[in-house]
NUTI-412308 format. One record per residue (C-alpha): x, z, y; residue number from 1. Coordinates in nm, 4 decimals. Each point is the difference from the previous one (the first is absolute). Last residue first. Example, Ala and Ser with C-alpha at 12.3 -4.5 7.8 and 13.67 -1.06 7.14 Angstrom:
BEGIN
pt px = 1.3670, pz = 0.7140, py = -0.1060, i = 2
pt px = -0.1370, pz = 0.0660, py = -0.3440, i = 1
This chain:
BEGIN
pt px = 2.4767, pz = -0.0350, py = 4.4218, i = 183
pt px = -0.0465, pz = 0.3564, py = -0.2139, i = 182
pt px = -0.3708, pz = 0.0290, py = 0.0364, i = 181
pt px = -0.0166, pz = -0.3979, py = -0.1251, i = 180
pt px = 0.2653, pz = 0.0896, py = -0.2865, i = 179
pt px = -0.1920, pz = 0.2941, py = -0.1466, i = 178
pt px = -0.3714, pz = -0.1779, py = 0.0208, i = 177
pt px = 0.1526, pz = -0.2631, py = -0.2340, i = 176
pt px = 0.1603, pz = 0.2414, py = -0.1870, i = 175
pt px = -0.3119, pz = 0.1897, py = -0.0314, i = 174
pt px = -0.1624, pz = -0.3159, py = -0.1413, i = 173
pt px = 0.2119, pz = -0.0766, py = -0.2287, i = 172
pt px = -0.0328, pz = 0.3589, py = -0.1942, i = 171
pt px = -0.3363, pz = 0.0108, py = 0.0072, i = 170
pt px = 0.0072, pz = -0.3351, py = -0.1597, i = 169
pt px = 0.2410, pz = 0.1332, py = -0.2599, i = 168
pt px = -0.2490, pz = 0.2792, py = -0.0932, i = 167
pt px = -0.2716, pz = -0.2414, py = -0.0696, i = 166
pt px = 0.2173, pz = -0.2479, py = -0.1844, i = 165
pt px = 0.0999, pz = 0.3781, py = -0.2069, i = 164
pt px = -0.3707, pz = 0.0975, py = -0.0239, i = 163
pt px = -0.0682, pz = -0.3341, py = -0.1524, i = 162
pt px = 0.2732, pz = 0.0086, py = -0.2257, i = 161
pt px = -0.0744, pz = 0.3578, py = -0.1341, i = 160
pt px = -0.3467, pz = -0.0635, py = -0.0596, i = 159
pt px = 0.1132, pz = -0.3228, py = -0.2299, i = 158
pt px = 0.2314, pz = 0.2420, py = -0.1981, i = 157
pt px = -0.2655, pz = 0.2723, py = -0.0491, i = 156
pt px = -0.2721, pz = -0.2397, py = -0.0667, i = 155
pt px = 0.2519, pz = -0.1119, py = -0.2752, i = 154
pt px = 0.0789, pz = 0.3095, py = -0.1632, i = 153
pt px = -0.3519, pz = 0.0865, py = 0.0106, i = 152
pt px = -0.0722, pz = -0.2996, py = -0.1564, i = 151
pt px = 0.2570, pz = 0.0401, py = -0.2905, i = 150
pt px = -0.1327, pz = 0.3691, py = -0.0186, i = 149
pt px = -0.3804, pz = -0.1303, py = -0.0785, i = 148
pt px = -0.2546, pz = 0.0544, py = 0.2776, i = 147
pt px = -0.3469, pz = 0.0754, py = -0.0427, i = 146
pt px = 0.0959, pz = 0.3008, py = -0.2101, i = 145
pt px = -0.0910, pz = 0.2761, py = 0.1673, i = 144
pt px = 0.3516, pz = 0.1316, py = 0.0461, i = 143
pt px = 0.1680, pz = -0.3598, py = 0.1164, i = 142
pt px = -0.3341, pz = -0.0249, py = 0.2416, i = 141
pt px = 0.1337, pz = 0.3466, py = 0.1512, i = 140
pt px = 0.3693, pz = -0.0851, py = 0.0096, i = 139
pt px = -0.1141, pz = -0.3643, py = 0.1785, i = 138
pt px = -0.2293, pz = 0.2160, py = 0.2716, i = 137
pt px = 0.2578, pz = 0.2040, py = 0.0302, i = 136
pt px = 0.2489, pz = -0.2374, py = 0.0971, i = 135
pt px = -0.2401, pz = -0.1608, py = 0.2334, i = 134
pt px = -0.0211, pz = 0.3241, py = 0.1923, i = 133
pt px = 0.3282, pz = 0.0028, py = -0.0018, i = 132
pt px = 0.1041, pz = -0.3372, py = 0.1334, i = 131
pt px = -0.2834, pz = 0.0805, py = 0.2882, i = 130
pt px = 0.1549, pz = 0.3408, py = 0.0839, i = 129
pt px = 0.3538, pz = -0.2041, py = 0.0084, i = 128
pt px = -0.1299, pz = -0.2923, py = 0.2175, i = 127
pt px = -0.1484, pz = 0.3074, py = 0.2593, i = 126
pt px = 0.3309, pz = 0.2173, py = 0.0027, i = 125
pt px = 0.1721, pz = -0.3483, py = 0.1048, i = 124
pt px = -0.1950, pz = -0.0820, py = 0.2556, i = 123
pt px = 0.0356, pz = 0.3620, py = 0.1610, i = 122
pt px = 0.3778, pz = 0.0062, py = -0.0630, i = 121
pt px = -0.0080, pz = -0.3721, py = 0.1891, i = 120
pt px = -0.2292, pz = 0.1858, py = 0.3340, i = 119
pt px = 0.2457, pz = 0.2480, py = -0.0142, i = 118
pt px = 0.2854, pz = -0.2682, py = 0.0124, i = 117
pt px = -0.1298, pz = -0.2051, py = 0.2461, i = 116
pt px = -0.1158, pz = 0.3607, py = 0.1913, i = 115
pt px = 0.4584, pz = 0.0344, py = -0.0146, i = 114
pt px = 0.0749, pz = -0.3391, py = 0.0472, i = 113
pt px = -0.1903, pz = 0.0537, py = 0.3407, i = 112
pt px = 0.1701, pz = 0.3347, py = 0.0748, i = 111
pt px = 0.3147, pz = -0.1770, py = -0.0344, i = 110
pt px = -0.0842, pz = -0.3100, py = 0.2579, i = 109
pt px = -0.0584, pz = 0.3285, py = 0.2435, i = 108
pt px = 0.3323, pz = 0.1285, py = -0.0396, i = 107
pt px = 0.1425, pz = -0.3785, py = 0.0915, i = 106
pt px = -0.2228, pz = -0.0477, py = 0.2966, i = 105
pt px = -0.3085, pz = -0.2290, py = -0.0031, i = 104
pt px = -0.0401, pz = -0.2080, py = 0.2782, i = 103
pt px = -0.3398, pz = 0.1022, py = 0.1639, i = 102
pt px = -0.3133, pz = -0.1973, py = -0.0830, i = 101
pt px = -0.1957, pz = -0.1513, py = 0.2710, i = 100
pt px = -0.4180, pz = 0.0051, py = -0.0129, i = 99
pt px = -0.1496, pz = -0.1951, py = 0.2513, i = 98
pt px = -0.3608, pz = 0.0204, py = 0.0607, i = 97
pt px = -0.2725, pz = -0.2163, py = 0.1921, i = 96
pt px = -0.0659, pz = -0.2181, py = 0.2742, i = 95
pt px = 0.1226, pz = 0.1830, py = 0.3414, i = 94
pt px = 0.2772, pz = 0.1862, py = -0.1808, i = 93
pt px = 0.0003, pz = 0.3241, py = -0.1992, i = 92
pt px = 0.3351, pz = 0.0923, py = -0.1608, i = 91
pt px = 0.0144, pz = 0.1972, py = -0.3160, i = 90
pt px = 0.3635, pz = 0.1072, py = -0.1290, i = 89
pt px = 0.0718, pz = 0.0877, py = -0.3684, i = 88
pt px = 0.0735, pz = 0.2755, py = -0.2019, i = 87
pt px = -0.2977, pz = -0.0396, py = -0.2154, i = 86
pt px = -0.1752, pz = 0.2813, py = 0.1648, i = 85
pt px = -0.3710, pz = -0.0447, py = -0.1858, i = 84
pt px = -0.1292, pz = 0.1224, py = 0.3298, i = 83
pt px = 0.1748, pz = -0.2046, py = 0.2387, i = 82
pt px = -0.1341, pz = -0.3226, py = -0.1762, i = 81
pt px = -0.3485, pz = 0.1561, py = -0.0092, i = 80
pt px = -0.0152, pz = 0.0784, py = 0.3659, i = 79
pt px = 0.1422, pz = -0.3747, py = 0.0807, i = 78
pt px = -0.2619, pz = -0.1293, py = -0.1963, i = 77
pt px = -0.2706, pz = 0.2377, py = 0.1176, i = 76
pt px = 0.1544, pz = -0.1180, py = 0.4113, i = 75
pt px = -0.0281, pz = -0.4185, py = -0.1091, i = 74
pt px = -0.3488, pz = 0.0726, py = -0.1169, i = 73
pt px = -0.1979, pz = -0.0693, py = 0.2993, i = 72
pt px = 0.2087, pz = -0.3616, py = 0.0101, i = 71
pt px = -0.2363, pz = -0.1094, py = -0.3077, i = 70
pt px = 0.1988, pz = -0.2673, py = -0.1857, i = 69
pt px = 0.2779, pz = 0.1989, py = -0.0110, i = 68
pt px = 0.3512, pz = -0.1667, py = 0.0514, i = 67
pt px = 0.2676, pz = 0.1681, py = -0.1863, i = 66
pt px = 0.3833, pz = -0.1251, py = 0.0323, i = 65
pt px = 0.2638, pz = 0.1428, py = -0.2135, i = 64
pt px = 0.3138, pz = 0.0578, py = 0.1469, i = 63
pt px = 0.3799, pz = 0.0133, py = -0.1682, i = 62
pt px = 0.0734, pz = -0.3127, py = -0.2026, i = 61
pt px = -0.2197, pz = -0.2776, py = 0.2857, i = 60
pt px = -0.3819, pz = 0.0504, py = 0.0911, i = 59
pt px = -0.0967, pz = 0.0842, py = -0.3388, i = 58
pt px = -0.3927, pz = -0.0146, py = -0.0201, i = 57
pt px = -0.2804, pz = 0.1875, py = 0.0233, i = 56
pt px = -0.3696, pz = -0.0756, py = 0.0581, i = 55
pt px = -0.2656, pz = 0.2568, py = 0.1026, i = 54
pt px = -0.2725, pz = 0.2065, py = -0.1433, i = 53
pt px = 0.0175, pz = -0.0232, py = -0.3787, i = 52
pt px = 0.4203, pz = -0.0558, py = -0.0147, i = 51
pt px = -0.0289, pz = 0.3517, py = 0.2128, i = 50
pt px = -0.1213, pz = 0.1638, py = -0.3390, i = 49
pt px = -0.4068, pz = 0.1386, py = 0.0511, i = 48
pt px = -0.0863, pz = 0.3662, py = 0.0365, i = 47
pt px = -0.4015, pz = -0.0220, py = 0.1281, i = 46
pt px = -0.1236, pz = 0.1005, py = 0.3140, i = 45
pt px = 0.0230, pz = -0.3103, py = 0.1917, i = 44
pt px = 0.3747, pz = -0.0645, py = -0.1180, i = 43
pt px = 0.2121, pz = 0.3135, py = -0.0430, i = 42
pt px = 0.2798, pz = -0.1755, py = -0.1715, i = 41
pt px = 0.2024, pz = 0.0249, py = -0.3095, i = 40
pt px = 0.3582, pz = -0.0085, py = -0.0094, i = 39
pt px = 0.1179, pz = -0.0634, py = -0.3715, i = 38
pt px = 0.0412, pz = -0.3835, py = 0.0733, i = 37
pt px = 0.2255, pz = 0.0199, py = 0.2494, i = 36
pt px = 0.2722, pz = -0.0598, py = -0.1728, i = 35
pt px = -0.1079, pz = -0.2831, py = -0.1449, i = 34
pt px = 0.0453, pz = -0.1823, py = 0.3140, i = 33
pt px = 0.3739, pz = 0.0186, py = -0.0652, i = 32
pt px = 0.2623, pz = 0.0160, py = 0.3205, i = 31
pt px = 0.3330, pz = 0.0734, py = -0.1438, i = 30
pt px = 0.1951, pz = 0.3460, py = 0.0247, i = 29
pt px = -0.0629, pz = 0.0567, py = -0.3548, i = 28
pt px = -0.3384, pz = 0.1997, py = 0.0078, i = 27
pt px = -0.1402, pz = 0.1168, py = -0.3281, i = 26
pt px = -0.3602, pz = -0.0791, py = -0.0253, i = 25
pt px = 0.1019, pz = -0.3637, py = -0.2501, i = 24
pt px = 0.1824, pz = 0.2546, py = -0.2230, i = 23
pt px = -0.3454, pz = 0.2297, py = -0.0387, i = 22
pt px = -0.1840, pz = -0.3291, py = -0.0849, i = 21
pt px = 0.2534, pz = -0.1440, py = -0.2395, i = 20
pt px = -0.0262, pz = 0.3748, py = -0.1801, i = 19
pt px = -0.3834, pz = -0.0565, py = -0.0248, i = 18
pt px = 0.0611, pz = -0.3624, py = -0.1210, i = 17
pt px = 0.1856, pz = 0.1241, py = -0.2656, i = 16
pt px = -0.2063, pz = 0.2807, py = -0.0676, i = 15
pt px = -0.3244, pz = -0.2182, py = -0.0618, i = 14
pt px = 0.2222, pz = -0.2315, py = -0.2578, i = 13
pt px = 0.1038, pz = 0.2849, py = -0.1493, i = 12
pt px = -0.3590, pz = 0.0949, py = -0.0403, i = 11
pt px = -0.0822, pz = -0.3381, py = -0.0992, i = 10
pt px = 0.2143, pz = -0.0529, py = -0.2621, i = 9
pt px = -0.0670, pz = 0.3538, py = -0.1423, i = 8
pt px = -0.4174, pz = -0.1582, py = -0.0134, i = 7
pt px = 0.1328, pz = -0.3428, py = -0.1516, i = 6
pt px = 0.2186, pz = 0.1850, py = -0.2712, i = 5
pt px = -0.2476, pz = -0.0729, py = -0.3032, i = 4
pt px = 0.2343, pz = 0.1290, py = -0.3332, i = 3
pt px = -0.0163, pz = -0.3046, py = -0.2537, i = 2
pt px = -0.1399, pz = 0.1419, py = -0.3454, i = 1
């Protein structure tokens, strides 16, 4: 009996794009309009992310340009920007929003490889709870007798492949991340 791994590939899947998230809200000295996609807005009453009320786009590598549709909202964008304290500058001109990012100093490109790191522990812990949940799942059906020992044996082998592709992925991606803080 063939193991079914489509649910385990799909929560490693789920954490790999959770991790790729995290990476893409750490700030490397460039402008990135995914940065501010974690700021949400105050927006007629309701909390609403800034890409909702206004457009954004990279003005050159170190300002991002918003222009809200609505020019009411320009002050709750700038009030949520200031808020989140991203460790950038806010600037409010005659037609919308400019946010400038600092040049990042060498202590502070360390404390970024440091939350990359975090954030890679955390990814990590999360493929290894999945691998051993599965695990169990194989010992248990091995027990019961759904599952012979040569399957076992080879659900064990296959799970181990996919969590290691997972974990390598992981792996390329923070060193991705690693060399933009570091440039």
């Amino acid at each position: 009996m063939a193991y079914n791994f489509l649910k385990f590939q799909q929560k490693l899947k789920e954490t790999q794009e959770w991790f790729n998230k995290e990476l893409s809200g750490i700030r490397t000295g460039r402008a990135s309009i995914s940065f501010l996609d974690p700021v949400k807005v105050d927006s007629y009453g309701s909390e609403m992310p800034i890409s909702s009320v206004a457009s954004i786009s990279a003005e050159d590598a170190k300002t991002i340009r918003i222009s809200p549709w609505d020019n009411s909202q320009i002050q709750a964008i700038e009030k949520a920007i200031n808020l989140a304290d991203l460790g950038v500058g806010v600037v409010v001109d005659g037609t919308g929003i400019r946010v400038i990012f600092p040049e990042l100093t060498g202590e502070r490109r360390m404390q970024l490889v440091k939350v990359a790191k975090t954030k890679l522990e955390d990814a990590r812990v999360a493929l290894r709870r999945e691998r051993n949940e599965v695990s169990d799942d194989i010992n248990t059906k091995k027990k019961s007798g759904e599952m012979g020992e040569d399957d076992a044996m080879r659900a064990k082998t296959e799970m181990e492949k996919i969590f290691q592709d997972a974990s390598t992925k992981l792996e390329e991606a923070f060193g991705k991340k690693e060399k933009e803080i570091e440039n």
